[in-house]
ZADREN-107459 format. One line per field, with one value per residue (C-alpha): residue number from 1; x negated, y, z; residue in three letters. Coordinates in steps of 0.25 Angstrom, whole numbers, plus 5000, padded with zeros to 4 digits. Example, Ala and Ser with C-alpha at 12.3 -4.5 7.8 and 13.67 -1.06 7.14 Angstrom:
BEGIN
pos: c(1; 2)
X: c(4951; 4945)
Y: c(4982; 4996)
Z: c(5031; 5029)
code: c(ALA; SER)
END
This chain:
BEGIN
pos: c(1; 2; 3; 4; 5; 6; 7; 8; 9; 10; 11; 12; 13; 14; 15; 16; 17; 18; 19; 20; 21; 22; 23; 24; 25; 26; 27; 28; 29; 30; 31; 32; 33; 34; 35; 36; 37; 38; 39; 40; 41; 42; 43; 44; 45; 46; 47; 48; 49; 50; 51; 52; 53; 54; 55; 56; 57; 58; 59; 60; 61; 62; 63; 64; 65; 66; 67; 68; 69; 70; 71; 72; 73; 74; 75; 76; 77; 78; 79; 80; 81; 82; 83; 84; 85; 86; 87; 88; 89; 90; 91; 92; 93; 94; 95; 96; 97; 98; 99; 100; 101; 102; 103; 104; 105; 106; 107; 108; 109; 110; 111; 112; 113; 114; 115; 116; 117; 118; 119; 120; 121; 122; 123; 124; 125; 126; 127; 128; 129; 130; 131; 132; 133; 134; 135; 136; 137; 138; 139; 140; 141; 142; 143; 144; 145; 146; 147; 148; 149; 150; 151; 152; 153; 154; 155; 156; 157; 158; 159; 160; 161; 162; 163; 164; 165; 166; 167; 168; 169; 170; 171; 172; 173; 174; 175; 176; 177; 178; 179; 180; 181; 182; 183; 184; 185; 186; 187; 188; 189; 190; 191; 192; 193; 194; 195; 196; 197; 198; 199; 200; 201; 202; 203; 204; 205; 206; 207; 208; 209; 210; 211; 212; 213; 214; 215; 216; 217; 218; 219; 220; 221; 222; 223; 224; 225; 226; 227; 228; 229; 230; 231; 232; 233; 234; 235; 236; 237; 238; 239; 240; 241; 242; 243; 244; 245; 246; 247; 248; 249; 250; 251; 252; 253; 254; 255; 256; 257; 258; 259; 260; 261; 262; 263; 264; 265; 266)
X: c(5000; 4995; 4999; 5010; 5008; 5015; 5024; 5027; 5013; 5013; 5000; 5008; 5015; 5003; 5003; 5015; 5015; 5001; 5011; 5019; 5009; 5002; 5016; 5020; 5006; 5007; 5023; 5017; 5005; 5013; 5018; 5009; 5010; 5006; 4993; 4994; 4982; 4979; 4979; 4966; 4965; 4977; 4974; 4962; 4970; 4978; 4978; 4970; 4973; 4968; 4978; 4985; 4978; 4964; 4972; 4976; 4963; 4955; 4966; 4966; 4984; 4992; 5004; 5002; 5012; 5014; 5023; 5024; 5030; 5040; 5042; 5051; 5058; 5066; 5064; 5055; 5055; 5046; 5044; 5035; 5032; 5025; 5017; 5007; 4993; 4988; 4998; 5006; 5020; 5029; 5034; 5045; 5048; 5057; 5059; 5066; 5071; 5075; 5076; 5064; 5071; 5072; 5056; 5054; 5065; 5061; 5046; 5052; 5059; 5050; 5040; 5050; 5053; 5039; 5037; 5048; 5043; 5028; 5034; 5043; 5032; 5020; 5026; 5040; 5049; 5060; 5053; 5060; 5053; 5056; 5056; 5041; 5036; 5027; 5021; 5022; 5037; 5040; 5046; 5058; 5058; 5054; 5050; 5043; 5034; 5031; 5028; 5018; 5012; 5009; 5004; 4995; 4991; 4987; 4978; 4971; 4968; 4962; 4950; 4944; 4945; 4955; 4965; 4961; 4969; 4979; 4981; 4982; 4992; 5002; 5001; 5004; 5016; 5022; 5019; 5027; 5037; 5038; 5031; 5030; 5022; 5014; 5006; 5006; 4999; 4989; 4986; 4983; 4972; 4966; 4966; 4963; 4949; 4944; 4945; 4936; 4927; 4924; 4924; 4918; 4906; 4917; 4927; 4928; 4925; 4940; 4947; 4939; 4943; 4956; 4956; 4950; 4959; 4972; 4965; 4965; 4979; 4985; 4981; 4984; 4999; 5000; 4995; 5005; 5017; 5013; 5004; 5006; 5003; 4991; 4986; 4987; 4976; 4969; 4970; 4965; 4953; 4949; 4950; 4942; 4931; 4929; 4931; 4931; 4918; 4926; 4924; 4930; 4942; 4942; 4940; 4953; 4960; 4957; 4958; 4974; 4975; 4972; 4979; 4993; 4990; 4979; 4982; 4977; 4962; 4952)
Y: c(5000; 5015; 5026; 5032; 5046; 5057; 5064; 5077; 5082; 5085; 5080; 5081; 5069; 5062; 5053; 5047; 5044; 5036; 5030; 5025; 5018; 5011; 5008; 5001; 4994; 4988; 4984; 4977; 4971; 4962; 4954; 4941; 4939; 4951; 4958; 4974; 4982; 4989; 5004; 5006; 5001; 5010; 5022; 5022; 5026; 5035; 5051; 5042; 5041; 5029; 5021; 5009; 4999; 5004; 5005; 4992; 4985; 4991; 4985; 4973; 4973; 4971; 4982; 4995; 5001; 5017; 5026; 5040; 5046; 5059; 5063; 5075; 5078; 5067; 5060; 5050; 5045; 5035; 5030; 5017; 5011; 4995; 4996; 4985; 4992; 4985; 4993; 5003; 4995; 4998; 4986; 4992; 5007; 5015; 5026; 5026; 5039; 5039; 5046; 5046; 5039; 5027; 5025; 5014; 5006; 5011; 5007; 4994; 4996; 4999; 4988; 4979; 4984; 4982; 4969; 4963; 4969; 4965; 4950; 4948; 4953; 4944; 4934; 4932; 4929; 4937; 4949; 4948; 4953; 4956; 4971; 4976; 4985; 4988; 4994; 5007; 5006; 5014; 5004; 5014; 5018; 5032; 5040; 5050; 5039; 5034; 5046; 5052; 5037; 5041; 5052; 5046; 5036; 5048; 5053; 5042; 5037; 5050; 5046; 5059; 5062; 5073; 5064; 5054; 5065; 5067; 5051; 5049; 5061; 5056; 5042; 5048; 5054; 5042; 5033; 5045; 5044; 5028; 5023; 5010; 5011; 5002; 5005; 5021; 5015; 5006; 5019; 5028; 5019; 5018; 5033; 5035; 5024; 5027; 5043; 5039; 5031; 5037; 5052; 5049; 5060; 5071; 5069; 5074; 5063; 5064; 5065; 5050; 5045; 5048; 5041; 5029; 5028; 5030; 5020; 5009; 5014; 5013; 5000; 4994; 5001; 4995; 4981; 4980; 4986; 4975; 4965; 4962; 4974; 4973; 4989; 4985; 4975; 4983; 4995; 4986; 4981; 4995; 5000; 4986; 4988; 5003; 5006; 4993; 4987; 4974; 4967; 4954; 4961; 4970; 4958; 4951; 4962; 4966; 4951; 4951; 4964; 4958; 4946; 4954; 4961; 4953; 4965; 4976; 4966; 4976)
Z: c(5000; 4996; 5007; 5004; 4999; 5008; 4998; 5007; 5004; 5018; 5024; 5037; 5033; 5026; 5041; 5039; 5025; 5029; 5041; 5032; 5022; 5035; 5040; 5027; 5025; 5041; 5038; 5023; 5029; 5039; 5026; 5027; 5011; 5006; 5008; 5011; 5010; 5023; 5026; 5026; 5012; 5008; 5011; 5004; 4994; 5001; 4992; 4981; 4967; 4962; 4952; 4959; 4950; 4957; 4971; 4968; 4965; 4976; 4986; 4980; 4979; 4969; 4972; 4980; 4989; 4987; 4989; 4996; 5009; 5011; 5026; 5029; 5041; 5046; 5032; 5025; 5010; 5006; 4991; 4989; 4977; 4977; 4963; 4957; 4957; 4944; 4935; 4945; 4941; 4952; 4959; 4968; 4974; 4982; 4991; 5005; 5010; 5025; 5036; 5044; 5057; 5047; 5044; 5052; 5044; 5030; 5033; 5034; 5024; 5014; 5019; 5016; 5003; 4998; 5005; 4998; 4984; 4987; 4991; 4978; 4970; 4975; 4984; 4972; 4985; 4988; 4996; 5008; 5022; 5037; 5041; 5041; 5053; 5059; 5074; 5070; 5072; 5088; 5095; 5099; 5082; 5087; 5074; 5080; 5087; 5073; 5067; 5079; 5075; 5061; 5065; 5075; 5063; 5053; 5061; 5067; 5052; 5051; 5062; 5067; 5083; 5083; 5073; 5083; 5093; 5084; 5082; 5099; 5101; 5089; 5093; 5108; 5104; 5098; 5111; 5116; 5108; 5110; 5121; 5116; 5104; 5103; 5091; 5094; 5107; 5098; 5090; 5100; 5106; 5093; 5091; 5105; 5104; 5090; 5097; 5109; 5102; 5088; 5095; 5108; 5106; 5102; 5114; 5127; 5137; 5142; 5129; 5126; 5139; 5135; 5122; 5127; 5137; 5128; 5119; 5131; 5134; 5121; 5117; 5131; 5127; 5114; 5118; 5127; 5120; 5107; 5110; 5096; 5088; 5082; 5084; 5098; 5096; 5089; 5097; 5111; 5102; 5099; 5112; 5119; 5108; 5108; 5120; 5130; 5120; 5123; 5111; 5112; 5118; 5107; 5094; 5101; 5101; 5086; 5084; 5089; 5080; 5067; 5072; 5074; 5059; 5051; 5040; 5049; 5044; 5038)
code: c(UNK; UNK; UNK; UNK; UNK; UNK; UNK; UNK; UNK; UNK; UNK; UNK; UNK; UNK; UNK; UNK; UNK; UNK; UNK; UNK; UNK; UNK; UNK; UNK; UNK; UNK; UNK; UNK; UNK; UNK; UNK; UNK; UNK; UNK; UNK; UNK; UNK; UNK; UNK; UNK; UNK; UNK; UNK; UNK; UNK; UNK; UNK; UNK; UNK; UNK; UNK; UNK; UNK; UNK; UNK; UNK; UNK; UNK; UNK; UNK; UNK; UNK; UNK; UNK; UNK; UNK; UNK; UNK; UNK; UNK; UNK; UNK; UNK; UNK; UNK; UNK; UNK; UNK; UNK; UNK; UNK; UNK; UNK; UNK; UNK; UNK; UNK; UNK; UNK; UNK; UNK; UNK; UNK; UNK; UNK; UNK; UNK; UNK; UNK; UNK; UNK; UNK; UNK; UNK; UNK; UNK; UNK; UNK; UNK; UNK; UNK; UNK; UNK; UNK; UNK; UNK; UNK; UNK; UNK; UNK; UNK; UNK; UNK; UNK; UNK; UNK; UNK; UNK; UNK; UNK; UNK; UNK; UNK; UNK; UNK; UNK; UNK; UNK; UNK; UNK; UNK; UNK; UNK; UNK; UNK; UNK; UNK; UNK; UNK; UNK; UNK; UNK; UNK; UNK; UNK; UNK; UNK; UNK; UNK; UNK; UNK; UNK; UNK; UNK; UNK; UNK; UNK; UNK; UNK; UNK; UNK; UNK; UNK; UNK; UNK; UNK; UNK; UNK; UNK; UNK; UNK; UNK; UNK; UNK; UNK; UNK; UNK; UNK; UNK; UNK; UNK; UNK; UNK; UNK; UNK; UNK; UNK; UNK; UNK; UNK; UNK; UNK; UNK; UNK; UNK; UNK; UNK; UNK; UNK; UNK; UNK; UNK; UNK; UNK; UNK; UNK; UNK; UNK; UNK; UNK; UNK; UNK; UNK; UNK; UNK; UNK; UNK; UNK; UNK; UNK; UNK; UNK; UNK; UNK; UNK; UNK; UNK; UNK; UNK; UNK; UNK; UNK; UNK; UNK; UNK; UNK; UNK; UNK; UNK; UNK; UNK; UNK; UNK; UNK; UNK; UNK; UNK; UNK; UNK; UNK; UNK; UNK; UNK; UNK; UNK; UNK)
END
């Protein structure tokens, strides 16, 4: 899948176009039978202009995903298109337009939609799937919660220390908004270590006890709100490594991470 191009021309709204693009790769890469290129991979691509047959062979598929995103007010339209890279034929497109309360079921939706597509074309049965989510869902379906999520993710893509700051205070907000969010939890401790660890010499010695300790906190939080989310794992392995320099503790934990999501695999 190619990130989906945010159609407002709005930079403000470039995070939750990228939202929606890691969203929809998480949602298709739970699908055992296909093989979905990870974000990273992605959004290499992501402002390029390379043809789709070039896109195509570089990623090694066979059909890309693309589409574009409009966000405005309490509204969201989103237009995709599954296309075969070697000749750009378009395979199947449509465009869902609904209310911004309703994203949740219209990511599902649409993962659906192309799941079903992708499975007639190279599986030839009859495309039929169970809902795709994923954790970035609130438990309580809290929209704000979800969005102060994706903003949290823009920026911590972004790796500086003060997006790192920016990342810890979004994902803060949406464990305030649902305090039971697991993988807001999970992000804020990665934010909260790679922030400690990769800016040590430029922080205050208490601003870096404060991120370490929110990266223990965090990932203890989201280990026990899911045990089974695999951010979680990840999040506790980060925090053992970096900070703990338990090391065996740490591989577990990674271990039960790629366990719980084998495509999340570099």
């Amino acid at each position: 899948m190619l990130p989906l191009v945010n159609s407002t021309g709005d930079p403000a709204n470039e995070y939750f176009s990228d939202g929606m693009s890691e969203e929809f790769i998480s949602s298709l890469s739970r699908l055992q039978e296909l093989k979905i290129v990870g974000r990273t991979s992605s959004f290499q691509f992501k402002g390029k202009t390379d043809d789709n047959k070039t896109i195509g062979e570089k990623l090694g598929v066979y059909y890309l995903l693309e589409g574009s995103v409009r966000k405005s007010a309490d509204r969201v339209r989103i237009a995709v298109a599954l296309i075969k890279s070697g000749d750009g034929a378009n395979v199947w497109s449509e465009t869902y337009d609904r209310e911004l309360k309703d994203i949740f079921a219209v990511q599902s939706e649409i993962a659906g939609a192309v799941a079903k597509q992708l499975k007639v074309a190279l599986l030839g049965n009859n495309g039929q799937t169970a809902p795709l989510t994923t954790a970035a869902t609130p438990s309580n379906q809290n929209i704000e919660a979800y969005n102060a999520l994706l903003q949290g993710n823009f920026y911590a893509n972004q790796r500086t220390a003060e997006d790192y700051r920016k990342a810890i205070g979004y994902y803060e907000e949406a464990i305030r908004l649902d305090p039971r969010y697991a993988l807001a939890y999970a992000k804020l401790s990665y934010s909260a270590d790679s922030l400690a660890t990769n800016y040590a010499a430029g922080l205050a010695p208490k601003e870096r006890e404060e991120a370490i300790a929110k990266a223990r906190a965090s990932a203890r939080s989201a280990l026990e709100l899911d045990p089974n989310l695999a951010d979680a794992h990840w999040a506790q392995g980060v925090v053992l490594r970096d900070l703990d320099f338990n090391f065996a503790g740490a591989e577990a934990e990674l271990r039960r991470a790629f366990e719980l999501a084998p495509q999340n695999r570099p």
